[in-house]
N, CA, C and O atoms as a Tinker XYZ file with bonds, in Angstrom:
   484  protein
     1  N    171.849000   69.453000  105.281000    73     2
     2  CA   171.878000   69.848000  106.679000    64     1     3
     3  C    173.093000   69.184000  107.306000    63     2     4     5
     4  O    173.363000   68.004000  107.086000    81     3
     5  N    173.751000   69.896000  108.017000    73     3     6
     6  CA   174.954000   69.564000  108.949000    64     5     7
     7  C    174.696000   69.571000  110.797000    63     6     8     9
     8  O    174.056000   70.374000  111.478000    81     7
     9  N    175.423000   68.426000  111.184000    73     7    10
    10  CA   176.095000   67.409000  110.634000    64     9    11
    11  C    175.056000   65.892000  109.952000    63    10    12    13
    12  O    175.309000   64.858000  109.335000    81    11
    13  N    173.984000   66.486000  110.452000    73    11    14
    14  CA   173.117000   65.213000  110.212000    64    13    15
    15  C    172.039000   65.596000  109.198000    63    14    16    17
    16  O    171.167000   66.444000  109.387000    81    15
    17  N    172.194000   64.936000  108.209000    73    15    18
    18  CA   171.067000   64.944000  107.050000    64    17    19
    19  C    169.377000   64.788000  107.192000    63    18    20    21
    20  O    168.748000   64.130000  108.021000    81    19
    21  N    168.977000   65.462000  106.304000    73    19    22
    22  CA   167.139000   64.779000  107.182000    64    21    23
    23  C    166.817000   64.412000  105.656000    63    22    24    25
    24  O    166.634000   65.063000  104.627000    81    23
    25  N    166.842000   62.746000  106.086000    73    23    26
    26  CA   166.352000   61.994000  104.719000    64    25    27
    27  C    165.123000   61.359000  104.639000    63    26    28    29
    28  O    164.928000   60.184000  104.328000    81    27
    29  N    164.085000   62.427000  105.018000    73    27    30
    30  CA   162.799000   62.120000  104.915000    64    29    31
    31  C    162.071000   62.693000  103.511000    63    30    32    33
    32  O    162.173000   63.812000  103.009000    81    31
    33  N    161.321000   61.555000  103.067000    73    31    34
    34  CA   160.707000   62.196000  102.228000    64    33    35
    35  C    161.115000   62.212000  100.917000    63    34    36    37
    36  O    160.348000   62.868000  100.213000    81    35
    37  N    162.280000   61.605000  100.190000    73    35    38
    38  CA   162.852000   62.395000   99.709000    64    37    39
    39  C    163.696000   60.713000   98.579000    63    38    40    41
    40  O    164.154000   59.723000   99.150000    81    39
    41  N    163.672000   60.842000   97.384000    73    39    42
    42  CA   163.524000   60.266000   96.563000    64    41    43
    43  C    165.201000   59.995000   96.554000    63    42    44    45
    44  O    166.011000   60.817000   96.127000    81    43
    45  N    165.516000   58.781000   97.068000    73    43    46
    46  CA   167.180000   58.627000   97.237000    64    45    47
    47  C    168.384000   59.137000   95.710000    63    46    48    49
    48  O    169.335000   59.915000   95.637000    81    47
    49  N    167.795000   58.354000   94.848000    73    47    50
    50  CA   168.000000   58.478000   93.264000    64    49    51
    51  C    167.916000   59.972000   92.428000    63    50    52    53
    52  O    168.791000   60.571000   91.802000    81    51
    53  N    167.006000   60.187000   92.596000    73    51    54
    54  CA   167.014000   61.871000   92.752000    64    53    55
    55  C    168.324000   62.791000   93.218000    63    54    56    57
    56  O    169.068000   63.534000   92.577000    81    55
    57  N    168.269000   62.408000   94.619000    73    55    58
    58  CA   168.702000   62.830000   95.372000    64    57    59
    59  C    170.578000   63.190000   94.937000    63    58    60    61
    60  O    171.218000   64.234000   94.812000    81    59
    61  N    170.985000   61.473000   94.796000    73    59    62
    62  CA   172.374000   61.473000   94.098000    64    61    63
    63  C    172.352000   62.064000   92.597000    63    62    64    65
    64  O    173.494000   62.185000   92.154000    81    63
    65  N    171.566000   62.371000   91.909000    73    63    66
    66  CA   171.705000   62.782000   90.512000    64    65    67
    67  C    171.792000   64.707000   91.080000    63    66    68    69
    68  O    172.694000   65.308000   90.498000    81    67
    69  N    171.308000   65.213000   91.669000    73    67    70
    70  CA   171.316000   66.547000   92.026000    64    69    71
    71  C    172.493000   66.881000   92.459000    63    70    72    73
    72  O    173.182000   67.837000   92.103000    81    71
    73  N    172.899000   65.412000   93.878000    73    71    74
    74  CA   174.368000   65.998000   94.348000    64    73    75
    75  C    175.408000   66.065000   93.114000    63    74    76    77
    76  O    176.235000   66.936000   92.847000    81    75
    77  N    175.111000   64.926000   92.486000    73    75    78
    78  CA   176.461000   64.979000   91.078000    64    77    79
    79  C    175.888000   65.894000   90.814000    63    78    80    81
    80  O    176.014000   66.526000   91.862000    81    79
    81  N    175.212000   66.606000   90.066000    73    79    82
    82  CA   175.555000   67.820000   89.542000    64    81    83
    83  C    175.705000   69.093000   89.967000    63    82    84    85
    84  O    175.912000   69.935000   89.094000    81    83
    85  N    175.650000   69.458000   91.152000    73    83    86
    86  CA   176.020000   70.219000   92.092000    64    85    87
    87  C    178.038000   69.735000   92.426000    63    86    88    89
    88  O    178.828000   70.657000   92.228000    81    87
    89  N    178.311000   69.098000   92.641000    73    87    90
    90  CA   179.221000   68.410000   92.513000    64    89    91
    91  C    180.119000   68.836000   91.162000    63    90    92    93
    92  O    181.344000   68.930000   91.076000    81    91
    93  N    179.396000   68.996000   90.437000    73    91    94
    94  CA   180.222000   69.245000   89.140000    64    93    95
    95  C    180.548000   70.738000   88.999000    63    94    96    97
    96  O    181.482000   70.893000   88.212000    81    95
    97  N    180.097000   71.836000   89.488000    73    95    98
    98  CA   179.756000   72.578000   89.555000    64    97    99
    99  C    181.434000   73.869000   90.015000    63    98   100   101
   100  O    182.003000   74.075000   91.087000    81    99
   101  N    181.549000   74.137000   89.341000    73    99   102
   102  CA   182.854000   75.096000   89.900000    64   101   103
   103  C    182.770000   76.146000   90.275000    63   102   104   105
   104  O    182.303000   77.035000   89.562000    81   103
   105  N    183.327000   76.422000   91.880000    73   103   106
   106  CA   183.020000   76.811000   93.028000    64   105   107
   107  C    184.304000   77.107000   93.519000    63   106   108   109
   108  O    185.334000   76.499000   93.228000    81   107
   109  N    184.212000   77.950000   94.184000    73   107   110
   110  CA   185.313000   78.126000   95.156000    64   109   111
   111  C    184.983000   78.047000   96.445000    63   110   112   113
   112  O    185.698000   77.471000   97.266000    81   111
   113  N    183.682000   78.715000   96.785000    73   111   114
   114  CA   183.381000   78.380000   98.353000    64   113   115
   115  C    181.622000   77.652000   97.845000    63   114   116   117
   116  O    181.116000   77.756000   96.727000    81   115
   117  N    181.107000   77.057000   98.877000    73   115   118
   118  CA   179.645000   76.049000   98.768000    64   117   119
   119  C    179.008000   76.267000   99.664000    63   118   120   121
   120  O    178.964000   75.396000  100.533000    81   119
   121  N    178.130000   77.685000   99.878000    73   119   122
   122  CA   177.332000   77.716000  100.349000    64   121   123
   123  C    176.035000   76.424000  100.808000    63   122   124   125
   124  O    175.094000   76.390000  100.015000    81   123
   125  N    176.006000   76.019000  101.286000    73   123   126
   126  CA   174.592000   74.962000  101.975000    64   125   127
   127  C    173.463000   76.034000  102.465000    63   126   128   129
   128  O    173.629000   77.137000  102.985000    81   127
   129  N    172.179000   75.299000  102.104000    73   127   130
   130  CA   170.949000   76.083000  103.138000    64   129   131
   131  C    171.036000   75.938000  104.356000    63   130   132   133
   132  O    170.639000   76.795000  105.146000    81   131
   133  N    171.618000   74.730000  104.736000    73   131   134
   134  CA   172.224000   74.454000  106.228000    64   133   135
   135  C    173.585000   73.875000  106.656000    63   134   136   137
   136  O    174.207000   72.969000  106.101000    81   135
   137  N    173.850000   74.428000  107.521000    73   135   138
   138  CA   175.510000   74.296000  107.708000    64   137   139
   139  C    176.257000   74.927000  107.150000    63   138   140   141
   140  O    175.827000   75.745000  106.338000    81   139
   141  N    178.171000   74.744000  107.449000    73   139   142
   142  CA   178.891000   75.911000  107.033000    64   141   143
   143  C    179.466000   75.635000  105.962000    63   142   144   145
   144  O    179.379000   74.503000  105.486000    81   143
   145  N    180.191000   76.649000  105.350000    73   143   146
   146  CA   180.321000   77.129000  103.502000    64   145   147
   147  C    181.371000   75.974000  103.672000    63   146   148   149
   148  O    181.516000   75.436000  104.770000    81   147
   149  N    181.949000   75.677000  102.802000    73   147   150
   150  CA   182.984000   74.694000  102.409000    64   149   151
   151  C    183.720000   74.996000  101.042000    63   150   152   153
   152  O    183.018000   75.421000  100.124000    81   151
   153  N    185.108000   74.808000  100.820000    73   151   154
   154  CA   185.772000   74.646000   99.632000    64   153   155
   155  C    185.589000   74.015000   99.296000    63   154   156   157
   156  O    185.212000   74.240000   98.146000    81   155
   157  N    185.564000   72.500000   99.681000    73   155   158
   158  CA   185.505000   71.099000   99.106000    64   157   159
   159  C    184.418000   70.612000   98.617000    63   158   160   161
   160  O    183.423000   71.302000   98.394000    81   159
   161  N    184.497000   69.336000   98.394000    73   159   162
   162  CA   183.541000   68.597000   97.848000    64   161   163
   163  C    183.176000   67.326000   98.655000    63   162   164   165
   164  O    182.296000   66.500000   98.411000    81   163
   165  N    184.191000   67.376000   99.818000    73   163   166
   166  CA   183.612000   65.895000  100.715000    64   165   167
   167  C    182.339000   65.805000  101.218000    63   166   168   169
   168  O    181.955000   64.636000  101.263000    81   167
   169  N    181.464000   66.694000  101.653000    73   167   170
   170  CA   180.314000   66.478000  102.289000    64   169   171
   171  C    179.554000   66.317000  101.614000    63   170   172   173
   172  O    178.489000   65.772000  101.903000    81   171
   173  N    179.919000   66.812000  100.314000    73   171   174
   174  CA   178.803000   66.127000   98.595000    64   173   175
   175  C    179.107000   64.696000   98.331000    63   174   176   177
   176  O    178.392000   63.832000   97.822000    81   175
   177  N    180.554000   64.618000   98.875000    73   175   178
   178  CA   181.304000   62.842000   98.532000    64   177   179
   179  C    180.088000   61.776000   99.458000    63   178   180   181
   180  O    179.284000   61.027000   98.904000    81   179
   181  N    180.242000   61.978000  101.077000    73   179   182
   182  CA   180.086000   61.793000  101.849000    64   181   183
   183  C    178.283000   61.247000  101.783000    63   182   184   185
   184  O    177.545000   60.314000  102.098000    81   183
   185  N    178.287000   62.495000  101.183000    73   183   186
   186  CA   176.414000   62.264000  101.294000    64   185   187
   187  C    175.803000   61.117000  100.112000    63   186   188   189
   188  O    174.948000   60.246000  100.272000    81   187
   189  N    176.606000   61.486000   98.854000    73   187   190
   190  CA   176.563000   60.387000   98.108000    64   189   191
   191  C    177.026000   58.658000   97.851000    63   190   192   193
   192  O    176.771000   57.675000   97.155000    81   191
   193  N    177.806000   59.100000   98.869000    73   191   194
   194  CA   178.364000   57.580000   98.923000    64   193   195
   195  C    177.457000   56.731000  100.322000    63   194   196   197
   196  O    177.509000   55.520000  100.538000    81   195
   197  N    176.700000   57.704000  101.094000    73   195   198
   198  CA   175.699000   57.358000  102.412000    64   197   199
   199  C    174.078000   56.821000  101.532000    63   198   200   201
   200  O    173.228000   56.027000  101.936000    81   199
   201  N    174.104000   57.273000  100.799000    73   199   202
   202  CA   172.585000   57.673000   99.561000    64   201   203
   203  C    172.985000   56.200000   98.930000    63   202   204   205
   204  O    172.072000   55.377000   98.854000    81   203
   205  N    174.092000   55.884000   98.546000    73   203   206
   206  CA   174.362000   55.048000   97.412000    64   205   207
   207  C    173.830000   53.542000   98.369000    63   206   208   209
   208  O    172.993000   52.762000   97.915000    81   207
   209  N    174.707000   53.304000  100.143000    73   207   210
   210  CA   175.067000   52.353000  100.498000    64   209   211
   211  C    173.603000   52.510000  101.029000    63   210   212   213
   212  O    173.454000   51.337000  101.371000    81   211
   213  N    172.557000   53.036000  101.308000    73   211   214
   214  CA   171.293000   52.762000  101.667000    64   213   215
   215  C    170.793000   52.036000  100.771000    63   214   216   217
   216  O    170.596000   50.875000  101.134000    81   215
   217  N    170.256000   52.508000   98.791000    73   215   218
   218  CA   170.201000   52.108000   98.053000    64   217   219
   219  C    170.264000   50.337000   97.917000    63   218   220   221
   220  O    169.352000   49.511000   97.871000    81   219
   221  N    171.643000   50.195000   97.882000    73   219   222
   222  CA   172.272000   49.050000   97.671000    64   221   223
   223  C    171.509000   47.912000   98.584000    63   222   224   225
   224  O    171.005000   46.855000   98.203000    81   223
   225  N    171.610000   48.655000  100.365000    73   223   226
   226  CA   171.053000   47.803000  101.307000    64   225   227
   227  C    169.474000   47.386000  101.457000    63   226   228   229
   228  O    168.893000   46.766000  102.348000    81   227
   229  N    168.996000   47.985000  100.204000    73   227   230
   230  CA   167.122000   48.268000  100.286000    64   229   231
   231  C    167.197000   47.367000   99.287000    63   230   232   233
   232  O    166.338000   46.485000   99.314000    81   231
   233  N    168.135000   47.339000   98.248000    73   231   234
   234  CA   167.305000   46.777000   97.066000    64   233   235
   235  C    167.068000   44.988000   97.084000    63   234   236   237
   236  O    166.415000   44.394000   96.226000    81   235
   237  N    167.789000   44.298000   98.311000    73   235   238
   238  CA   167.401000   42.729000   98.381000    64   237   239
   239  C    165.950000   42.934000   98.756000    63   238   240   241
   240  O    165.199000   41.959000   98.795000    81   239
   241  N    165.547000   44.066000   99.014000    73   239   242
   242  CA   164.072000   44.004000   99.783000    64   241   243
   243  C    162.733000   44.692000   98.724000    63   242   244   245
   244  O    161.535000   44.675000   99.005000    81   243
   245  N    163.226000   45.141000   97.750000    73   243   246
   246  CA   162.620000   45.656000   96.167000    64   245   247
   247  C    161.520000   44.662000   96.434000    63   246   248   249
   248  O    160.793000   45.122000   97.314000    81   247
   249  N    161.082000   43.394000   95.990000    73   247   250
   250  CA   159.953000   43.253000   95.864000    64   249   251
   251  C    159.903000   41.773000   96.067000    63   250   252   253
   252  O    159.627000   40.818000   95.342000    81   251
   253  N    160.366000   41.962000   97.641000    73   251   254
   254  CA   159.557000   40.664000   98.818000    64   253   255
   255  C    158.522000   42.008000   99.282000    63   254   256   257
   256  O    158.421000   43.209000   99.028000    81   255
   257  N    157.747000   40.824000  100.240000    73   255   258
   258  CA   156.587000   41.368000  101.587000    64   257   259
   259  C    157.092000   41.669000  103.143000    63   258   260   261
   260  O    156.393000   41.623000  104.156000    81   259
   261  N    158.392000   41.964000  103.051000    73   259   262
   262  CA   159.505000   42.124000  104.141000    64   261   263
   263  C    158.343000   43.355000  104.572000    63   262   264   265
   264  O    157.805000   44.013000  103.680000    81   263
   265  N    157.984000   43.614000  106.208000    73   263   266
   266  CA   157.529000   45.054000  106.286000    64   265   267
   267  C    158.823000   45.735000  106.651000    63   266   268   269
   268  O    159.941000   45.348000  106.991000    81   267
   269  N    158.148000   47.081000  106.417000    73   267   270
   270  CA   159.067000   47.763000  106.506000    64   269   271
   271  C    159.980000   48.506000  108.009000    63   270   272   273
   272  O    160.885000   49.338000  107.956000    81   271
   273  N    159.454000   47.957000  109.090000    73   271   274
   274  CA   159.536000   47.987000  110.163000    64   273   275
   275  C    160.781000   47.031000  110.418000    63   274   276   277
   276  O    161.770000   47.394000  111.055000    81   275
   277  N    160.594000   45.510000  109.738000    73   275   278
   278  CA   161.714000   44.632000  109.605000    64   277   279
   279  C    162.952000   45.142000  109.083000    63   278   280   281
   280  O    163.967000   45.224000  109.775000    81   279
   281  N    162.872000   45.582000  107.542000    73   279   282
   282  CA   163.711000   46.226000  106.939000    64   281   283
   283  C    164.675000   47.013000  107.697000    63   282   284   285
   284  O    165.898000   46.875000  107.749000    81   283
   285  N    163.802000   47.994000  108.366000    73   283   286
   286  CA   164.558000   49.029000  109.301000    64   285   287
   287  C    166.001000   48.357000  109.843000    63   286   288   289
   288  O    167.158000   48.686000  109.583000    81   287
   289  N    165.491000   47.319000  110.671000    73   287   290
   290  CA   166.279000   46.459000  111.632000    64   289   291
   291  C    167.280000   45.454000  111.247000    63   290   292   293
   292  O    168.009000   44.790000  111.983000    81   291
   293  N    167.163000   45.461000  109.624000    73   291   294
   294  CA   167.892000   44.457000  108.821000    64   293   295
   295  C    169.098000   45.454000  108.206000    63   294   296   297
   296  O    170.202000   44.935000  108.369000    81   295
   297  N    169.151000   46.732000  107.554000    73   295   298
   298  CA   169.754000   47.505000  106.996000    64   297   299
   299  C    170.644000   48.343000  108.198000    63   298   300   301
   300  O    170.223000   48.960000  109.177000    81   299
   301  N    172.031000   48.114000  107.731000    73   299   302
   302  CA   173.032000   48.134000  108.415000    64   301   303
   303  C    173.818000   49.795000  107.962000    63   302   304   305
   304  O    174.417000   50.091000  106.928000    81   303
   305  N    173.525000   50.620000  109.151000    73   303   306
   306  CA   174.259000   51.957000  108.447000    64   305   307
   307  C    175.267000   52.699000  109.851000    63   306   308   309
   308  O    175.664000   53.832000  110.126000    81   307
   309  N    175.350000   51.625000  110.341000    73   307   310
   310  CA   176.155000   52.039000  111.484000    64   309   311
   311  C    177.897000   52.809000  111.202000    63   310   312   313
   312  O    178.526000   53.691000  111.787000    81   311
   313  N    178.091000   52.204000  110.387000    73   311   314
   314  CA   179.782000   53.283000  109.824000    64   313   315
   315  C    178.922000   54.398000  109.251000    63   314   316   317
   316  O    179.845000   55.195000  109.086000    81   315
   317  N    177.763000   55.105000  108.790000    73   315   318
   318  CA   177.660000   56.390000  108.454000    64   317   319
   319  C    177.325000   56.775000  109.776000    63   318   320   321
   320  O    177.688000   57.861000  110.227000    81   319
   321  N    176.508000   55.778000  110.575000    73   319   322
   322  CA   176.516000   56.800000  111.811000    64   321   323
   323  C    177.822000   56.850000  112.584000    63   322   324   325
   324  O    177.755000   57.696000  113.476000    81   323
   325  N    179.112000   56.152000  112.529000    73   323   326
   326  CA   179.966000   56.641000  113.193000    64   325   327
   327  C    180.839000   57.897000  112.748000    63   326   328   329
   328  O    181.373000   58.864000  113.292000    81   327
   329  N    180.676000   57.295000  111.293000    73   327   330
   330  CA   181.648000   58.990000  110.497000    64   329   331
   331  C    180.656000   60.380000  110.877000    63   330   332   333
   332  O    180.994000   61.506000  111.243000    81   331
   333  N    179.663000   59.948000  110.694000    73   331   334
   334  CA   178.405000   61.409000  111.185000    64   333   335
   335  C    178.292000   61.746000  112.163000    63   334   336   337
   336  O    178.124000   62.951000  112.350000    81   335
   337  N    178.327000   60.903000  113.175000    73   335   338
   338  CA   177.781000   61.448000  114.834000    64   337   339
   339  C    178.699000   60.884000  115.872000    63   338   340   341
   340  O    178.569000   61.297000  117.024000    81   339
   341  N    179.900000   59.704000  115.513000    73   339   342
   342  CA   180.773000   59.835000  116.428000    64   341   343
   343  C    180.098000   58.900000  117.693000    63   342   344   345
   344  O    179.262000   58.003000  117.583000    81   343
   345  N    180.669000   59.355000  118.769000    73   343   346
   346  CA   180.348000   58.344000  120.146000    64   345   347
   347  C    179.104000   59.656000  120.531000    63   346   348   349
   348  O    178.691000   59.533000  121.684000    81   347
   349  N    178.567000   60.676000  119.870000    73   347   350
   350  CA   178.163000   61.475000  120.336000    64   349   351
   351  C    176.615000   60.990000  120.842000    63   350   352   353
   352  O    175.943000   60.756000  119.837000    81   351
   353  N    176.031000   60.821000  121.786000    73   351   354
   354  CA   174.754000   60.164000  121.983000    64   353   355
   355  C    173.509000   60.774000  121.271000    63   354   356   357
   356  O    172.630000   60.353000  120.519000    81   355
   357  N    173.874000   62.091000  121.917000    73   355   358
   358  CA   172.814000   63.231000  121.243000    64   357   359
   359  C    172.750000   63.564000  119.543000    63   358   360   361
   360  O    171.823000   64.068000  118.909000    81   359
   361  N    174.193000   63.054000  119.025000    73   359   362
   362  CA   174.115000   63.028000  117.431000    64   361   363
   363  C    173.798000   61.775000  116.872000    63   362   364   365
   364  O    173.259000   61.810000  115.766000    81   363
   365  N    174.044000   60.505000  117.464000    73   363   366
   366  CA   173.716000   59.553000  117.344000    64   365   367
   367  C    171.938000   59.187000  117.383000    63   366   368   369
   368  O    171.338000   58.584000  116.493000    81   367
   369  N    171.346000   59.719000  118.626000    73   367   370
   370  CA   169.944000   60.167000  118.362000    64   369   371
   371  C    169.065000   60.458000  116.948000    63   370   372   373
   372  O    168.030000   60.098000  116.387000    81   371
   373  N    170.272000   61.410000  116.764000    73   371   374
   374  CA   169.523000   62.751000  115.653000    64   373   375
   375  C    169.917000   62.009000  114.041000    63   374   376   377
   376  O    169.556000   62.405000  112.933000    81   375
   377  N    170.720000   60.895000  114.369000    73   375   378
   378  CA   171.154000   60.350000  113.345000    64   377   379
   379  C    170.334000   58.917000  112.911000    63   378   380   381
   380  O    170.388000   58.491000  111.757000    81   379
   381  N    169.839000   58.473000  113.610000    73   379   382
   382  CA   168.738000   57.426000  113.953000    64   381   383
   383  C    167.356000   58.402000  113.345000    63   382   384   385
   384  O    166.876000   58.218000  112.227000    81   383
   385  N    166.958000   59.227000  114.115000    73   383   386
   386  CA   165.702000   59.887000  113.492000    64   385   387
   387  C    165.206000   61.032000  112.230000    63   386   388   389
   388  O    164.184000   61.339000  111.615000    81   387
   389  N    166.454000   61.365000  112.296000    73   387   390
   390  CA   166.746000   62.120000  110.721000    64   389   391
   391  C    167.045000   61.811000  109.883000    63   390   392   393
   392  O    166.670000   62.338000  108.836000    81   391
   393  N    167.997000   60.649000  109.935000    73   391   394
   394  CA   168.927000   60.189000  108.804000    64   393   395
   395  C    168.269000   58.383000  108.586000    63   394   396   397
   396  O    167.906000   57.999000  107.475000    81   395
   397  N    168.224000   57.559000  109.697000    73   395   398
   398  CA   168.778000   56.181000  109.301000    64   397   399
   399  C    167.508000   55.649000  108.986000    63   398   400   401
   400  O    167.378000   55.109000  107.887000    81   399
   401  N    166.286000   55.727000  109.974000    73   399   402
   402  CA   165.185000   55.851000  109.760000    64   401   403
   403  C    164.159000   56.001000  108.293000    63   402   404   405
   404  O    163.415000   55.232000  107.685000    81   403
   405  N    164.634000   57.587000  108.114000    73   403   406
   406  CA   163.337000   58.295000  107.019000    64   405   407
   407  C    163.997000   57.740000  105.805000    63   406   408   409
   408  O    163.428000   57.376000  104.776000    81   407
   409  N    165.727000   57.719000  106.150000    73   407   410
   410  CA   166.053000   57.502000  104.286000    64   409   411
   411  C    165.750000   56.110000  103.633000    63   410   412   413
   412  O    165.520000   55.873000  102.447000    81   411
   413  N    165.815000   55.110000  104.865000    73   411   414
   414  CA   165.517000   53.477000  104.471000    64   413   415
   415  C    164.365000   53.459000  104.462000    63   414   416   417
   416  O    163.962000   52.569000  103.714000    81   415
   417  N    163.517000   54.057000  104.971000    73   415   418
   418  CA   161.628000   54.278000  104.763000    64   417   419
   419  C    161.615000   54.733000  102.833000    63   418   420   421
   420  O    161.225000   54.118000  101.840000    81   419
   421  N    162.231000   56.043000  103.034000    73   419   422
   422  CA   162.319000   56.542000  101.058000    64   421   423
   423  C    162.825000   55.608000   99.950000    63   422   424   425
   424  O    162.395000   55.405000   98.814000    81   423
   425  N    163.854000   55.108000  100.612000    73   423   426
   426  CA   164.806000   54.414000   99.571000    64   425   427
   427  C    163.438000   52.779000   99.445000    63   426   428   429
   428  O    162.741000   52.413000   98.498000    81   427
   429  N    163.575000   52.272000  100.725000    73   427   430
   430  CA   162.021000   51.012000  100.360000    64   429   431
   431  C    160.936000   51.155000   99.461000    63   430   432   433
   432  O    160.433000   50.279000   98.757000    81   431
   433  N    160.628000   52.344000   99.559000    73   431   434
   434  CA   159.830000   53.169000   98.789000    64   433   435
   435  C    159.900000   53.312000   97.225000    63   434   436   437
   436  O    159.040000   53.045000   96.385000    81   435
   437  N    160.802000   53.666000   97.118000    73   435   438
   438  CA   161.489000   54.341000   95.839000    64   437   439
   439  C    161.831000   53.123000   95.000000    63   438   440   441
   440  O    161.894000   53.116000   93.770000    81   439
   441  N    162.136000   51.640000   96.165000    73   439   442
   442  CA   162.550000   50.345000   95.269000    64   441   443
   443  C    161.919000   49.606000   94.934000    63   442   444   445
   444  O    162.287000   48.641000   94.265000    81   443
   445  N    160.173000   49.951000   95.486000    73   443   446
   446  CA   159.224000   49.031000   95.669000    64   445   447
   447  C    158.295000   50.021000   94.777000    63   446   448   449
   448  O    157.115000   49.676000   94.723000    81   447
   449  N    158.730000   51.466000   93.911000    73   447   450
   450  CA   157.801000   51.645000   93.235000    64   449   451
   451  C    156.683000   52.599000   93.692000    63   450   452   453
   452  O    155.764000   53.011000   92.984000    81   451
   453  N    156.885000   52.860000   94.872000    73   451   454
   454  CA   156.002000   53.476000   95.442000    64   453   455
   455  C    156.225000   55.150000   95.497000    63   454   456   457
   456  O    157.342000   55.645000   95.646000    81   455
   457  N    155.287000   55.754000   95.388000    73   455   458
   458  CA   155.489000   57.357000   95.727000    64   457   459
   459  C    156.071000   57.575000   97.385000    63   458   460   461
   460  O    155.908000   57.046000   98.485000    81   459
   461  N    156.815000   58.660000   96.800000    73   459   462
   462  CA   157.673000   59.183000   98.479000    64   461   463
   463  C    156.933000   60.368000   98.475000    63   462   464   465
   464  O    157.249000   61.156000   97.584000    81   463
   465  N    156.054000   60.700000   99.212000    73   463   466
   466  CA   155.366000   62.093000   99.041000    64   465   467
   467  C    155.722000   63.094000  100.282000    63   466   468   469
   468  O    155.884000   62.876000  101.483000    81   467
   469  N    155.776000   64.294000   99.487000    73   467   470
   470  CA   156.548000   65.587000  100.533000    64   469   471
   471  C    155.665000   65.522000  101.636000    63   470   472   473
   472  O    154.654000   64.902000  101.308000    81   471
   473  N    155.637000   65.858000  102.653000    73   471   474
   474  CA   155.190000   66.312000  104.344000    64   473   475
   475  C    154.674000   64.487000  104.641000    63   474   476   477
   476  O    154.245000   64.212000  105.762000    81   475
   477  N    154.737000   63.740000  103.924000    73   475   478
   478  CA   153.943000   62.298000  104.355000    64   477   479
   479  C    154.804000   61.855000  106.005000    63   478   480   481
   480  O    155.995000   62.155000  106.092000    81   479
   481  N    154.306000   61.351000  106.878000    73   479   482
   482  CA   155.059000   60.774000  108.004000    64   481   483
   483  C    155.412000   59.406000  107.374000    63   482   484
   484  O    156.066000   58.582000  108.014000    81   483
């Protein structure tokens, strides 16, 4: 989804193994289910290198009793929200509740072992 990802739900690790191979994939134009077609490959770059630095920032928290409410407030993703949403308030919003939120909820999840289950809040 463009410009803002909805990383709820959704198994981080997974997630980058699909974009690489989509990624690998030779294309001339890249249709998305959401957002517009693209030649390139940056918004596959982009998304994977956002997936990776969540990852990275979850895993000091793998397996303390940190809640996950703390976590939230500890994990630092403010340069994806500036490359993503800009000074924009209303994308900045949407970037907090779609993106910064659900994916550090999945990725805690995913490091601690736990099931990320589809429609779960």
């Amino acid at each position: 989804v463009s410009p803002i990802p909805f990383g709820s739900n959704t198994y981080p690790s997974e997630w980058i193994k699909a974009l690489e191979r989509i990624r690998a994939l030779r294309f001339d134009t890249m249709v998305p289910g959401h957002g517009r077609p693209t030649k390139d490959r940056v918004r596959i770059d982009t998304l994977i290198a956002m997936l990776k630095h969540v990852r990275s920032n979850v895993a000091p928290f793998a397996h303390d009793q940190t809640p996950e409410s703390e976590v939230l407030k500890k994990v630092d993703l403010s340069q994806s929200e500036a490359a993503i949403a800009g000074k924009d308030p209303w994308l900045r919003r949407w970037f907090r509740a779609y993106w910064r939120d659900p994916i550090i909820s999945s990725a805690l999840r995913e490091a601690r072992g736990q099931p990320v289950l589809q429609g779960e809040d």
